[in-house]
Residue frames as qw, qx, qy, qz and C-alpha x, y, z in Angstrom:
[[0.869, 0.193, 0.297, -0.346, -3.69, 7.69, 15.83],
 [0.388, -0.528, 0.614, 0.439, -1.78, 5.16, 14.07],
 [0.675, 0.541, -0.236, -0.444, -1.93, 4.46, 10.29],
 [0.752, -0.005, 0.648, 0.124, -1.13, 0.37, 9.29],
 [0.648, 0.459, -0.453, -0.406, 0.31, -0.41, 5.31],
 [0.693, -0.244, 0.679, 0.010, 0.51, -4.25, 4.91],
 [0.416, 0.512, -0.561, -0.500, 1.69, -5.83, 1.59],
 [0.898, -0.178, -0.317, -0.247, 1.32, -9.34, 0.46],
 [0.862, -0.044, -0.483, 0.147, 3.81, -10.59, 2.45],
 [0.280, -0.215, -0.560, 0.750, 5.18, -8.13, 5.41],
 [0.100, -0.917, -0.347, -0.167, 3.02, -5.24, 6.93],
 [0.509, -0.060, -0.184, 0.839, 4.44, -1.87, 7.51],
 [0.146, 0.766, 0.383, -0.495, 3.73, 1.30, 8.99],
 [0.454, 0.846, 0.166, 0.224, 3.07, 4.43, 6.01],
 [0.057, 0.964, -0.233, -0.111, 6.77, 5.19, 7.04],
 [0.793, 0.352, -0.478, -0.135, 7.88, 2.14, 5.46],
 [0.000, -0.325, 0.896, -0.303, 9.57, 0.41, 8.69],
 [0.651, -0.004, -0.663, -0.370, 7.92, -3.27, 8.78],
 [0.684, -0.270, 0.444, -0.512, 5.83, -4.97, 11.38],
 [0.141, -0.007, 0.988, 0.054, 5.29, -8.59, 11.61],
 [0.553, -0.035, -0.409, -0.725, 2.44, -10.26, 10.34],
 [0.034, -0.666, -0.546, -0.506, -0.16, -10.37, 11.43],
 [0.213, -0.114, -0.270, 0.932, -0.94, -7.51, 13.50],
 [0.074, 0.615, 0.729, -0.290, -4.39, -5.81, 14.49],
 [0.112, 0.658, 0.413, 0.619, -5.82, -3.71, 11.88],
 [0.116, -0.569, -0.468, 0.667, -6.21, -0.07, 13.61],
 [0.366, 0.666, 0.498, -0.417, -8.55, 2.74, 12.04],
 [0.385, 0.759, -0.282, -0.442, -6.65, 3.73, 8.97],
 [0.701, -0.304, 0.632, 0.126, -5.46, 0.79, 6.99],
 [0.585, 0.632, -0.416, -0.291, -3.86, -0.21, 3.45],
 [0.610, -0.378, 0.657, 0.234, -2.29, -3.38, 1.92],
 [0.508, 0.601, -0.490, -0.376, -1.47, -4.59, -1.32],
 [0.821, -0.075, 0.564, 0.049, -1.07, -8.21, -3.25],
 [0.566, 0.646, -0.340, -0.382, 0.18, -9.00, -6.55],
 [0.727, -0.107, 0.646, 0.207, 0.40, -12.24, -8.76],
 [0.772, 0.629, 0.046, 0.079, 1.08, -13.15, -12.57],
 [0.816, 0.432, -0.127, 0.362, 4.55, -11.26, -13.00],
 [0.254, -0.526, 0.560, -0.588, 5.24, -9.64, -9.51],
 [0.563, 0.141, -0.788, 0.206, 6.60, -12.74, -7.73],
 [0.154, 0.081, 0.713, -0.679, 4.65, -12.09, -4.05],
 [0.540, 0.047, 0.074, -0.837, 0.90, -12.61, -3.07],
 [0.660, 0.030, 0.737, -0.142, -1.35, -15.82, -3.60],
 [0.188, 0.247, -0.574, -0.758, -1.06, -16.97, -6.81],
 [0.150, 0.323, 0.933, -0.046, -4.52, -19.63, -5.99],
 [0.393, -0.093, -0.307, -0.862, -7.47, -18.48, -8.15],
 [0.512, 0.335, 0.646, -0.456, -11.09, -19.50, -6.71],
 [0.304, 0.394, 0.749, 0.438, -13.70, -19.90, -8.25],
 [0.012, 0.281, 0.278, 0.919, -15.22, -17.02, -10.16],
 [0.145, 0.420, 0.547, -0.709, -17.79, -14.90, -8.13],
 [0.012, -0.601, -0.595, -0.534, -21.80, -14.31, -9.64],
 [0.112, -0.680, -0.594, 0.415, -22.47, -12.01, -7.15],
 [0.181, 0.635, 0.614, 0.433, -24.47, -8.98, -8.63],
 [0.033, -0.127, -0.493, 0.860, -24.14, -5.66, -6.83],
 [0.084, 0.694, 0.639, -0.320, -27.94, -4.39, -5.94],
 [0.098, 0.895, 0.259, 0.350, -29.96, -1.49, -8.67],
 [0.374, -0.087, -0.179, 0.906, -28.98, 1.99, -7.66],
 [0.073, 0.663, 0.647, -0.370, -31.90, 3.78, -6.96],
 [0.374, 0.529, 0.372, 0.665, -32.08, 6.72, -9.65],
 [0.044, -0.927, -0.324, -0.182, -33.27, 9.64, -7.40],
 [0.269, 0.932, -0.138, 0.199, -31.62, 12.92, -7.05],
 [0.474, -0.769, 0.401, -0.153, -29.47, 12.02, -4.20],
 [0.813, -0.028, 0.449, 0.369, -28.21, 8.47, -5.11],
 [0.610, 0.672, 0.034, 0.420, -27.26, 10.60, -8.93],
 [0.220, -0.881, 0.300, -0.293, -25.01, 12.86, -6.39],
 [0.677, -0.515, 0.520, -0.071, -23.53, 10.41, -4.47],
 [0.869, 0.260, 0.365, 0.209, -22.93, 8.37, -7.61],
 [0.547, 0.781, -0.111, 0.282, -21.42, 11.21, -9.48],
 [0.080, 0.894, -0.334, 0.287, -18.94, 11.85, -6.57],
 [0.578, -0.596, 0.557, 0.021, -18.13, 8.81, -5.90],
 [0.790, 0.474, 0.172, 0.350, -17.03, 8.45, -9.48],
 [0.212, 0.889, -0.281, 0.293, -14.86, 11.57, -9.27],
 [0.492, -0.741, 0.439, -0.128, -12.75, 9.96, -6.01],
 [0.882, -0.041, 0.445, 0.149, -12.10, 6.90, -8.33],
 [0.589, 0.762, 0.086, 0.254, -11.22, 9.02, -11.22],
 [0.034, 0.923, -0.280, 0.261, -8.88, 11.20, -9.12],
 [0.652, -0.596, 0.467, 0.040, -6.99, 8.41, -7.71],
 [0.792, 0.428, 0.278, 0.335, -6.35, 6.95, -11.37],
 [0.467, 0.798, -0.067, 0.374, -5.03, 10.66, -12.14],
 [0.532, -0.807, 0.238, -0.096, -3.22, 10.64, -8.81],
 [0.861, -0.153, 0.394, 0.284, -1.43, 7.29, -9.74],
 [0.566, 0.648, 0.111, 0.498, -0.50, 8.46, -13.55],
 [0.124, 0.903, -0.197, 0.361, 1.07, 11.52, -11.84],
 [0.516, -0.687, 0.509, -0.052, 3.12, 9.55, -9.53],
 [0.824, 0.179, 0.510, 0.170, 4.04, 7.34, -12.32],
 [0.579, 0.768, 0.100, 0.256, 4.83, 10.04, -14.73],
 [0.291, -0.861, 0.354, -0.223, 8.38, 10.57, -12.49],
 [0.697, 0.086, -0.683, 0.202, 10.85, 8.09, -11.69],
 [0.616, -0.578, 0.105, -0.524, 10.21, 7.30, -7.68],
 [0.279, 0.375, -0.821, 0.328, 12.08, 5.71, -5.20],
 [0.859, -0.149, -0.237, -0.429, 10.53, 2.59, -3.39],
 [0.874, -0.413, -0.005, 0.257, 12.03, 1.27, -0.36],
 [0.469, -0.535, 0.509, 0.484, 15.56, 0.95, -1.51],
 [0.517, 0.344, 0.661, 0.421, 14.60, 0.80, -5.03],
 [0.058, 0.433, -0.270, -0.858, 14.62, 3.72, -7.83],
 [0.657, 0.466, 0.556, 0.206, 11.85, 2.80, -10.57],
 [0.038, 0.027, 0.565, 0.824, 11.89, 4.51, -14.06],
 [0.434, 0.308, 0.287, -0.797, 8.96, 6.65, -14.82],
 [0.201, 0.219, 0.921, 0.252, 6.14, 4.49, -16.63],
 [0.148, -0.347, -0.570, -0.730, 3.27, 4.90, -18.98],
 [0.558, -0.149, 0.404, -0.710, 0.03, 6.17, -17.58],
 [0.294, 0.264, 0.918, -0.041, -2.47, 3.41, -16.81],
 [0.288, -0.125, -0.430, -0.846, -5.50, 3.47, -18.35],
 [0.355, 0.002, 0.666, -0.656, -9.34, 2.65, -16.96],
 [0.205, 0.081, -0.866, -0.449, -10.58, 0.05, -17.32],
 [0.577, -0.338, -0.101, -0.737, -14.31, -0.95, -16.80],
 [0.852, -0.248, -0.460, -0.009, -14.26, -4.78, -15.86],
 [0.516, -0.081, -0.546, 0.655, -11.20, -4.18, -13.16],
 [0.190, -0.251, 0.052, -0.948, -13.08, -1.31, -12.15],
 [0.387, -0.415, -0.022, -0.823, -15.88, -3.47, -11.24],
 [0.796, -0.094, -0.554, 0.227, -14.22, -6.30, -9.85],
 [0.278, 0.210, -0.498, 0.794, -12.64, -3.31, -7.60],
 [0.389, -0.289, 0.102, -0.869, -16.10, -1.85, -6.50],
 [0.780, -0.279, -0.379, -0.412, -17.46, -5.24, -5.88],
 [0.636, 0.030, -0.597, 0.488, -14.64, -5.78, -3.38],
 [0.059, 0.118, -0.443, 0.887, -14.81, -2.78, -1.56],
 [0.596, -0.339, -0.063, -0.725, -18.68, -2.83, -1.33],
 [0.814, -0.339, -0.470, -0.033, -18.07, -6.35, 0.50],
 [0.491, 0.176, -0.535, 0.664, -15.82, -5.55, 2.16],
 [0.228, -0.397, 0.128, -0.880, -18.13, -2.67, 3.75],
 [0.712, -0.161, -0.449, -0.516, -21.18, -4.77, 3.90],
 [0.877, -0.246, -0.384, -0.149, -19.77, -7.67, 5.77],
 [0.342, -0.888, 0.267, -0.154, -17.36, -5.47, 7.42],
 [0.875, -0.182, 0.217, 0.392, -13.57, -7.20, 7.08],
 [0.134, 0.837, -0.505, -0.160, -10.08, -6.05, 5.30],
 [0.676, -0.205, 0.660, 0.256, -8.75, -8.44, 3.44],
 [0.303, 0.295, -0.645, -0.637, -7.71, -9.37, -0.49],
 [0.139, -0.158, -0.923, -0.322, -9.44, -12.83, 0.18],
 [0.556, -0.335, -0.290, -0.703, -13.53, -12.45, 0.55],
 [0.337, -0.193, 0.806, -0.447, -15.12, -14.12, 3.09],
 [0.973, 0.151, 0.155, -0.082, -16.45, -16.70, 0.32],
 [0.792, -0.229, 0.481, 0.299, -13.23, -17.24, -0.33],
 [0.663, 0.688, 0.225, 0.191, -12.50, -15.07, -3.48],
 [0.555, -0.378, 0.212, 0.709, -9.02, -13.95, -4.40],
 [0.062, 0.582, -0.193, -0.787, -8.04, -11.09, -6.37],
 [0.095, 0.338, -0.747, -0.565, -7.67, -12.63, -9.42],
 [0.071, 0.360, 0.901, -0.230, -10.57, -14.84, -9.07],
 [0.132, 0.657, 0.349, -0.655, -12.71, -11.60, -8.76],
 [0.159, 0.603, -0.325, -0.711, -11.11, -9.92, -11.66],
 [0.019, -0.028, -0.884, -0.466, -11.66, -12.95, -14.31],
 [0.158, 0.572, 0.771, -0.230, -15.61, -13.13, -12.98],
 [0.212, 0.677, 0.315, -0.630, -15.98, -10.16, -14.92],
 [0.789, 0.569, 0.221, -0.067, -14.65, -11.61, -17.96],
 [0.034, 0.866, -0.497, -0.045, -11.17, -9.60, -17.84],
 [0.956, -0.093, 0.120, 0.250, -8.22, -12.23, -18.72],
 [0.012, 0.919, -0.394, -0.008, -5.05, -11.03, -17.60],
 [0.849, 0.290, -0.412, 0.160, -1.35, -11.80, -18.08],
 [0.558, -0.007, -0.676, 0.481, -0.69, -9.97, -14.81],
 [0.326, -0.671, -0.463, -0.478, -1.97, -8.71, -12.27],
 [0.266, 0.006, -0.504, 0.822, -1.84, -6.73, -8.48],
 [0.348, -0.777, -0.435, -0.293, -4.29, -5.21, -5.66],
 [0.265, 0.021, -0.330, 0.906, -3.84, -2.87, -3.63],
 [0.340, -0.665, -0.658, -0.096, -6.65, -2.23, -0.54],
 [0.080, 0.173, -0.484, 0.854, -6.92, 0.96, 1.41],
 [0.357, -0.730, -0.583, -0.011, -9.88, 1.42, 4.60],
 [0.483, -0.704, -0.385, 0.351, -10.48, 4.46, 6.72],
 [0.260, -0.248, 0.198, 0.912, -8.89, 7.18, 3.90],
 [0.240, 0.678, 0.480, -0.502, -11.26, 10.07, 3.45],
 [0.373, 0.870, -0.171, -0.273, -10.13, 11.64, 0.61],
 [0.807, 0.589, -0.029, 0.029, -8.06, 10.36, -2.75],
 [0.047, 0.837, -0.444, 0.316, -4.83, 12.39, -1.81],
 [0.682, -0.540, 0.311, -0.383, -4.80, 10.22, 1.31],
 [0.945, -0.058, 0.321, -0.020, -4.88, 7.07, -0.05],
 [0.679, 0.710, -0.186, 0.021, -2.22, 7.44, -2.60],
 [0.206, -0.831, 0.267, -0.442, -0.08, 8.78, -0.38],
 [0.809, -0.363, 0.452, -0.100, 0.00, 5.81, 1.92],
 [0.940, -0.001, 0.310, 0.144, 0.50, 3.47, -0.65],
 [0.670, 0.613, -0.232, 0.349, 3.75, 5.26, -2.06],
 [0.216, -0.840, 0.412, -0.278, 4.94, 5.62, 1.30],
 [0.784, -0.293, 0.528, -0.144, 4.90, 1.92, 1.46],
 [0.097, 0.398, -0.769, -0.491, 7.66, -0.03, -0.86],
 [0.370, 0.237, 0.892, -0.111, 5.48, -2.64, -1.06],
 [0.436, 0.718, 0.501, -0.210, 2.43, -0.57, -2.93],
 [0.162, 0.811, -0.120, -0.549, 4.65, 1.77, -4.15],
 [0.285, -0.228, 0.867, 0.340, 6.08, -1.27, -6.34],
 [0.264, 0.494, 0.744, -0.364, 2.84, -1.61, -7.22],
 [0.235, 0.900, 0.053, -0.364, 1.80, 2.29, -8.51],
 [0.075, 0.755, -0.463, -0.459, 5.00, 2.30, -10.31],
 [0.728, 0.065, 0.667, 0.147, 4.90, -1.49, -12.28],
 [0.529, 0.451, -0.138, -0.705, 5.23, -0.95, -15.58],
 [0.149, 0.272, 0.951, -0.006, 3.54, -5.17, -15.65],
 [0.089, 0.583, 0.764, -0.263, 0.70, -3.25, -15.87],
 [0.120, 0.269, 0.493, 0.819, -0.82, -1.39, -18.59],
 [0.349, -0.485, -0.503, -0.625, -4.48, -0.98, -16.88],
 [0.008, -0.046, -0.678, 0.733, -6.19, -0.14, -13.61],
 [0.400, -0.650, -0.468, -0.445, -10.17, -0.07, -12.30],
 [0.252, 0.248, -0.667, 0.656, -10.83, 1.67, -9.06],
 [0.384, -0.563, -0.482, -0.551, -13.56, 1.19, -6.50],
 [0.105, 0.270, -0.404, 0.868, -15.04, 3.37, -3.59],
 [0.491, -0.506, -0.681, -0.198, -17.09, 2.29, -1.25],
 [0.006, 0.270, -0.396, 0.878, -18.54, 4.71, 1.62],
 [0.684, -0.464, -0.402, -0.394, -21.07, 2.80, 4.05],
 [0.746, -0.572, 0.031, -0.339, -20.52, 1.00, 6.90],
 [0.879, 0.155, -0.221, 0.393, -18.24, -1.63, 8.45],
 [0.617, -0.573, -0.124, 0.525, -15.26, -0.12, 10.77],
 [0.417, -0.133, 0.231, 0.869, -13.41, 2.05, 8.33],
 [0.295, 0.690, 0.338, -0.568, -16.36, 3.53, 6.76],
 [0.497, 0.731, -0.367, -0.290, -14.08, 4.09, 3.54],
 [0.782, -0.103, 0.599, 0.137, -13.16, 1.06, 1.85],
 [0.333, 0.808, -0.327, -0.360, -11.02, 1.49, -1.40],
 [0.810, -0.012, 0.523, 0.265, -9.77, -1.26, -3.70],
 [0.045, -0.737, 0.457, 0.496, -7.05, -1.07, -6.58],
 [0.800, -0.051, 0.537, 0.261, -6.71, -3.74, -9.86],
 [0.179, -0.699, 0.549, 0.421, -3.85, -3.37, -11.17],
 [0.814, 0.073, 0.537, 0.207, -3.42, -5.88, -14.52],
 [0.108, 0.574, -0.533, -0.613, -2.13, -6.55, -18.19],
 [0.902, 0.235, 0.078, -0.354, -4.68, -8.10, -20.38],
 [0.641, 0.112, 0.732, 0.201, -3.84, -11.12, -22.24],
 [0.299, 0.489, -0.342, -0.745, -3.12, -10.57, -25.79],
 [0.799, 0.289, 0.265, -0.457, -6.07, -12.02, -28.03]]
């Protein structure tokens, strides 16, 4: 079965040799964007999304399902910091190990509101289908960065997985290893839609007050 990474600007498989773009999504998929001080990706901001995710029922089962899909977002934050706490070669590039990120709530729920559309209305993309870009997303929650990056995986079951991909790919692994970026929010979404798992990364560095 074949596994797809696409970045903002080439796709490639997870053994870093590049495809053209575009190319038909197939059942495992990952890509990545980044604007402010990583020169690729769209740098057009929409306008700021109001959308609201829906209550969470409180009963036992949703508190389960909530607590463990907090642990799969937590363990990809401690995934990234340990591939960050190393110096790591990227494509043809060597970074220099970098600080850990840290977790933040607003990018955290600019990520979860991505991946739950994403589920919902069933697509793979950075832009929404109202038309919201990364950055766009991430300011609706109040966050004002000085840069910023995303990075989308669909159809990885398990944390490990997704990391994985995106350091196999220079593109994301540029990404994991920025040190532009001081902060990170991750969200996991596990419903419907083709991939079933829908996983979203923002990457940023606040603005300084």
């Amino acid at each position: 079965m074949k596994s797809l990474l696409m970045g903002g600007i080439r796709r490639a498989r997870p053994n870093g040799t590049p495809m053209a773009t575009p190319h038909p999504l197939t059942r495992f998929v990952a890509t990545a964007t980044v604007v402010g001080l990583i020169a690729c990706g769209s740098a057009t901001v929409g306008a700021p999304t109001t959308t609201v995710p829906a209550p969470v029922t409180h009963s036992a089962v949703a508190l389960a399902t909530a607590k463990k899909k907090d642990a799969f977002e937590k363990d990809v934050l401690a995934l990234i910091n340990k591939a960050r706490s190393s110096k790591r070669k990227c494509g043809s590039k060597t970074y220099a190990k970098a600080k850990p990120l840290k977790w933040n709530a607003k990018l955290a729920l600019a990520a979860e509101r991505h991946s739950t559309d994403m589920s919902k209305r069933d697509y793979f993309n950075h832009t929404s289908k109202s038309g919201k870009s990364p950055g766009s997303r991430i300011k609706a929650t109040g966050y004002k960065y000085k840069a910023m990056g995303e990075t989308l995986a669909a159809g990885y079951s398990t944390p490990k997985a997704v990391v994985k991909a995106w350091l196999k790919s220079p593109g994301h692994c540029k990404i994991l290893m920025s040190k532009s970026f001081t902060q990170v929010g991750v969200g996991h979404y596990l419903g419907g839609g083709t991939y079933r798992h829908y996983i979203t990364a923002d990457f940023a560095k606040p603005k300084k007050k």
